[in-house]
C-alpha positions in Angstrom: 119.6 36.8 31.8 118.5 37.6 35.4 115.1 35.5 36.2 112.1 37.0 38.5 110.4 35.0 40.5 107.0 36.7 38.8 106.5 34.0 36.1 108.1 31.0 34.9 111.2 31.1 33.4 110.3 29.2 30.0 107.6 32.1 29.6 110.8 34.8 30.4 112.6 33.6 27.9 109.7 33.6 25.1 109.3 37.0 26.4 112.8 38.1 25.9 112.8 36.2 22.0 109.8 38.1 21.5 111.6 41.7 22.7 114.1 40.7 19.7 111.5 39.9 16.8 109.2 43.8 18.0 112.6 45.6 18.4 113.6 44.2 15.4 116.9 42.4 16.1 115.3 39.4 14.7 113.5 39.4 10.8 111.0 37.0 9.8 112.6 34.0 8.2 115.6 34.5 10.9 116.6 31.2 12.8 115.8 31.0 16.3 118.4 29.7 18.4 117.9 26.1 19.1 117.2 24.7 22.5 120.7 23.6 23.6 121.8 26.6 22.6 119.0 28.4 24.4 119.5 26.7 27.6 123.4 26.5 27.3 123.7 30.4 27.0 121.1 31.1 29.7 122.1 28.0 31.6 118.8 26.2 32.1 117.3 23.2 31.6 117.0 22.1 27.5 113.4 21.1 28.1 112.8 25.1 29.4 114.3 26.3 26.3 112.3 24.3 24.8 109.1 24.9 26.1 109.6 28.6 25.1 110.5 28.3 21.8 107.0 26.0 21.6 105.3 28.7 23.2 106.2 31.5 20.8 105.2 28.6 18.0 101.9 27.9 19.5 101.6 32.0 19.1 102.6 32.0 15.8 105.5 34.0 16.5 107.8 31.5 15.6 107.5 28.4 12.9 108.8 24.7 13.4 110.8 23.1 10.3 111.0 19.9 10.9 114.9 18.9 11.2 116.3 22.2 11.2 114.6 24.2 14.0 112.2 27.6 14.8 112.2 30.7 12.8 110.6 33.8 12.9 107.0 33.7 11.4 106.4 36.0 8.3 103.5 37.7 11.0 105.9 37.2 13.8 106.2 40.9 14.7 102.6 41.8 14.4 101.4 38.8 16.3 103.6 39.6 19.4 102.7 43.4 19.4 98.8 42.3 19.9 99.8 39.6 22.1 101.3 42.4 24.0 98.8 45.2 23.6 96.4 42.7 25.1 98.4 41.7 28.3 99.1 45.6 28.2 95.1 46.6 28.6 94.1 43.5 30.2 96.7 44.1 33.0 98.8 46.9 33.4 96.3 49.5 32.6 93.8 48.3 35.2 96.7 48.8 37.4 97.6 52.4 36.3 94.2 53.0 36.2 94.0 52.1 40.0 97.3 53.9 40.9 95.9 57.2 39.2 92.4 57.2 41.4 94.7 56.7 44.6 97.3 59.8 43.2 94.9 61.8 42.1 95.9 61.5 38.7 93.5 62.9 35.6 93.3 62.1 32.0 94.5 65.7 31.4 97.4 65.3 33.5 98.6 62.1 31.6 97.9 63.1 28.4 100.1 66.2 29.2 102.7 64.0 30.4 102.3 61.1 27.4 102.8 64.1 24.9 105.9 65.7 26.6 107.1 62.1 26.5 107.0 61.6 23.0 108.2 64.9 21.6 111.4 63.9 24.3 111.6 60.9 22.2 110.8 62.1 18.6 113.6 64.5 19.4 115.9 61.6 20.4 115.1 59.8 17.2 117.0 62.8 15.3 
């Protein structure tokens, strides 16, 4: 995994367990990896790792078992999408909001766009 310099990298790699439990790559009741194994495969510190897996628990994303480690939440994947729809209209819509008024940009215009978009993908779904 490549890290950005845009947030801290314990909140990256909640991010990118998160990406697995909405895509669906991990169920709930599916074991986390543990920290060590965390930091081993993305070579960084064990105390990152761990901060990230307590993160996604302190979300209730993940759940702690004592002794045997984090696993996905039974709510796990509709916890993160909110998370995520509210970092989505808290900030990036401001910001497309703001690049629209400077492009001249209209509602109509994007809700062309968005529908052309998803028949695109509704035909790649086939």
């Amino acid at each position: 995994m490549r890290f950005n310099n845009d947030k801290p990298i314990f909140m990256q790699i909640a991010d990118m367990l998160e990406d697995e439990i909405v895509a669906g790559r991990l169920a709930k009741g599916d074991r986390l990896p543990s920290a060590r194994d965390l930091a081993s495969s993305l070579e960084v510190n064990p105390n990152t790792a761990a901060r990230a897996l307590q993160i996604l628990a302190d979300q209730g994303v993940a759940a702690a078992e004592r002794g045997t480690g984090y696993f996905v939440a039974p709510e796990a994947t509709e916890r993160a999408k909110q998370a995520r729809r509210e970092r989505f209209f808290g900030e990036a819509l401001p910001g497309l909001f703001k690049a629209m008024d400077e492009l001249g940009i209209n509602m109509d215009e994007l809700a062309r766009r968005y529908a052309a978009h998803a028949a695109q993908t509704a035909k790649e779904r086939l």
